[in-house]
N, C-alpha and C positions, 0 to 999 in steps of 0.2 A: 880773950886776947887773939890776935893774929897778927901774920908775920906780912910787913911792908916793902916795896918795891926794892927797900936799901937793905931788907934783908936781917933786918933788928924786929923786933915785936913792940906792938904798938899795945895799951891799955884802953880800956873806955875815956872818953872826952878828953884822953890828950892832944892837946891844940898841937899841928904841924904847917913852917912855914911848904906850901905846897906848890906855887911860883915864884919867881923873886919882886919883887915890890918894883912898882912901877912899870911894870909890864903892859897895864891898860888903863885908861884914860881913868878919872873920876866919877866916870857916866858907866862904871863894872856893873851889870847887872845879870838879870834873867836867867839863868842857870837850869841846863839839862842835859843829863848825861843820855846817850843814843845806845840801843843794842849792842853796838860795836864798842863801846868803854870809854868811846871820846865825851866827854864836857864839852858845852858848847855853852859861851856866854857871850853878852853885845859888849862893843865898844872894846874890841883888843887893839893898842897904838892907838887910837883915836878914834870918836864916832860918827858913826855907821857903818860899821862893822861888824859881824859876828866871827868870834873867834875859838878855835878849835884845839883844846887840849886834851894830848895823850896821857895814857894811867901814870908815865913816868914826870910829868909835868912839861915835857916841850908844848909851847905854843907859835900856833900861825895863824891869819888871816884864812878863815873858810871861806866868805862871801864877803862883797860890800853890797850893801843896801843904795837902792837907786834912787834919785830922786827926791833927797834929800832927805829920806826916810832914815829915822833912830829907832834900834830897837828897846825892847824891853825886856817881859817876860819871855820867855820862849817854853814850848812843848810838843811833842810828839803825834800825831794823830795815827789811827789805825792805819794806814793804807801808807805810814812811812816817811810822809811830808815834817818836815819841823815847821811848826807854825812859831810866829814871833808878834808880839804885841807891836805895832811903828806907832809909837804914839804923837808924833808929827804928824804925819796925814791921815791919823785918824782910823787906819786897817790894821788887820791881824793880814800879816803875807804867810805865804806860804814856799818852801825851799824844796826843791828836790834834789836827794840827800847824793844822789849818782851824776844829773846832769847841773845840779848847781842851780837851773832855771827861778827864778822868782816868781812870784803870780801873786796878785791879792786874791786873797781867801776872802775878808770880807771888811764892807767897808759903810762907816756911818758918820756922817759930817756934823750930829747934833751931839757927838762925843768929845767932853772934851780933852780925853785921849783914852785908847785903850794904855793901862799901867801892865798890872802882871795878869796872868790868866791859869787856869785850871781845867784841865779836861775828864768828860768820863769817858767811861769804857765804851758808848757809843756815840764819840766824837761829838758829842754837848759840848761845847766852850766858853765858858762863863768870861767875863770881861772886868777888873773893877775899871774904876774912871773917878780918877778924884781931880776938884778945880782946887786947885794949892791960891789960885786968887783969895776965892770966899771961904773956904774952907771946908768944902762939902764936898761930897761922892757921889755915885749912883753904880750900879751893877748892872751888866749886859749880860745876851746870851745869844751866842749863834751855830750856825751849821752849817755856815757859807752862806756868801753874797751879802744880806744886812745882818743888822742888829736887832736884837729885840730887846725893851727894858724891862726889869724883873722887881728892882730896887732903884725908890731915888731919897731924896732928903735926907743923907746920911752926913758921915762926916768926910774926913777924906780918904777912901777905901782904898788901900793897898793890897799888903798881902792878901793872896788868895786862895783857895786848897778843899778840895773833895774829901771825905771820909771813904777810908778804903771800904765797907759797905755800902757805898754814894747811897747813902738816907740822912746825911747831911753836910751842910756848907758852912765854911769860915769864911769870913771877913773881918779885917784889922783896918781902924783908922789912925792914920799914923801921927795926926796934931792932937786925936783926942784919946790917944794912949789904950785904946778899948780893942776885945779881940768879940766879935760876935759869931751867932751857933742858928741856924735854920734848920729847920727839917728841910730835905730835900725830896719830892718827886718827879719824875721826870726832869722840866725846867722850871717847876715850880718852886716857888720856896713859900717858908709858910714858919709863925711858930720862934718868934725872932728873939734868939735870949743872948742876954750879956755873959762871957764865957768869963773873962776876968777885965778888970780896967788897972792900971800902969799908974803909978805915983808920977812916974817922973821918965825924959826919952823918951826916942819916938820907937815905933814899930815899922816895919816894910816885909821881906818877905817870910813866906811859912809855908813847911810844908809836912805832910804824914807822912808815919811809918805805916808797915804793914799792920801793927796793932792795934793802928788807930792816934796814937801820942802825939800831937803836935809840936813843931821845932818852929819858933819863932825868932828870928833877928828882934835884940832889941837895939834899936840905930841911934849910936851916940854915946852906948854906955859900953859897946864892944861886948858883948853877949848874944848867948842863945840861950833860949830859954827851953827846955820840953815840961810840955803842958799835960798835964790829964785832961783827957776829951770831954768828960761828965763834970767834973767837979769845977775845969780851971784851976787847978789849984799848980805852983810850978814843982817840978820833980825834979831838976835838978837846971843848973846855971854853969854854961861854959863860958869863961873869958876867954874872948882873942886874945890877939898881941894887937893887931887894930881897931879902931872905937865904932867907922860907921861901915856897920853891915849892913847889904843891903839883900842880901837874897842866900836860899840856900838850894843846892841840891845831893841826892842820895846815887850814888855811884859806888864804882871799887868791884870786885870781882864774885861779892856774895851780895852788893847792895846795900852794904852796912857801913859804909864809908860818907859822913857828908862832907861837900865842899861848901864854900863859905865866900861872897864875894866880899872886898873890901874896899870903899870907894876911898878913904884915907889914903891905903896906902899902895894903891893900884894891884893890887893882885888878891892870890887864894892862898886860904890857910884850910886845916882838913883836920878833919877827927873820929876817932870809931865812935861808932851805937849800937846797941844790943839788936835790933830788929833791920831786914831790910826797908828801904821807902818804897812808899806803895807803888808810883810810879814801874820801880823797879820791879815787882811783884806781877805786874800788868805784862812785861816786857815775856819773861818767865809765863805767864799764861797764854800768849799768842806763839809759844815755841819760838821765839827771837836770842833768846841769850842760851 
């Protein structure tokens, strides 16, 4: 247990309303909490926007995105930049977190979007890209400037997410209910097993704890699911109070805190978990938190 902003103790997986609904558009996505404690997700009031909430839940408009650009996923790179998936034109941009400046970080016009993204500890950034036309994915990887493709023939790749040992990668397709497991080298992937497959609702975002567990949205049925990494087998199931999740991230003041977007009902809901996210764990090994 530990104790919350309002000063009451919170238990594992109890779900809390954490902004008040309708705060940001239906298009809430990509979620990443920054050294400094803020969360940062797209599409706050409306999109093309990334929006910027403190530990106590105020939010405001951090940046608007130029050019017609919507974001997505978003993540952190080493050197401090927030990177953001724009799956409109096609780039992963890049923010600087002091002057605000945008830049594209990198950019591939045979994509037919970057969705969410995943980074390692030496700034590999993996890309999914799913055609919601036919039905299918493929997975990118880059390090600035283009793209490289790693995976194609898939289904429709969504969530995305490194093993805090990065010796392996997930990928979830979110029409075909399926969470899949690579081995990871460098940008290689290799070794491609079916982790669990979903009767029923879709999937979207996922992401590790420090011990490896996976926390998947399952979008439509208002859950999260944490996974065992080896087996897929599920360990336990939180219900929201809203149905479509689309993303999660790991924040709060030990890192054990996930937020939850909700495109239903325009905002975040929040819950303890026994471990910090990995992410958060990374932030902790560069002396930033």
């Amino acid at each position: 247990m530990t104790q919350n902003t309002h000063g009451t103790v919170d238990t594992l997986y109890q779900v809390q309303i954490f902004t008040p609904p309708g705060g940001f558009s239906n298009g809430i996505e990509g979620p990443a909490v920054h050294p400094n404690g803020n969360l940062y997700c797209v599409n706050f009031h409306h999109e093309g926007t990334i929006g910027e909430v403190t530990p106590d839940g105020s939010c405001s408009i951090f940046v608007e995105l130029p050019n017609g650009s919507i974001g997505n996923g978003i993540r952190f790179h080493s050197d401090g930049k927030m990177l953001i998936a724009d799956y409109t034109n096609h780039n992963v941009l890049a923010v600087d977190m002091v002057t605000r400046e945008i830049i594209i970080f990198a950019h591939n016009n045979e994509m037919h979007q970057p969705n969410d993204i995943c980074i390692t500890r030496t700034d590999a950034v993996f890309a999914s890209d799913p055609c919601w036309a036919d039905d299918t994915g493929k997975i990118w990887v880059t390090r600035g400037e283009d793209f490289e493709l790693v995976e194609s023939h898939m289904g429709t790749t969504n969530g995305i997410e490194i093993s805090p040992c990065e010796k392996f990668l997930y990928v979830n397709e979110s029409i075909q209910k399926r969470i899949w497991k690579y081995d990871l080298k460098g940008t290689k992937l290799s070794n491609k097993k079916l982790l669990i497959e979903f009767p029923d609702f879709g999937l979207d975002g996922m992401r590790c704890d420090s011990e490896g567990f996976l926390y998947s949205t399952r979008y439509g049925k208002g859950t999260i699911v944490k996974l065992d990494p080896h087996s897929g087998e599920v360990l336990h199931e939180i219900t929201l109070t809203g149905k479509n999740c689309s993303n999660v991230a790991f924040g709060g003041p030990d890192g054990k805190r996930i937020y939850v977007m909700l495109q239903d009902t325009g905002n975040i809901e929040t819950f303890l978990v026994e471990h910090p996210g990995r992410a958060f764990v990374i932030h902790q090994e560069r002396g930033l938190i």
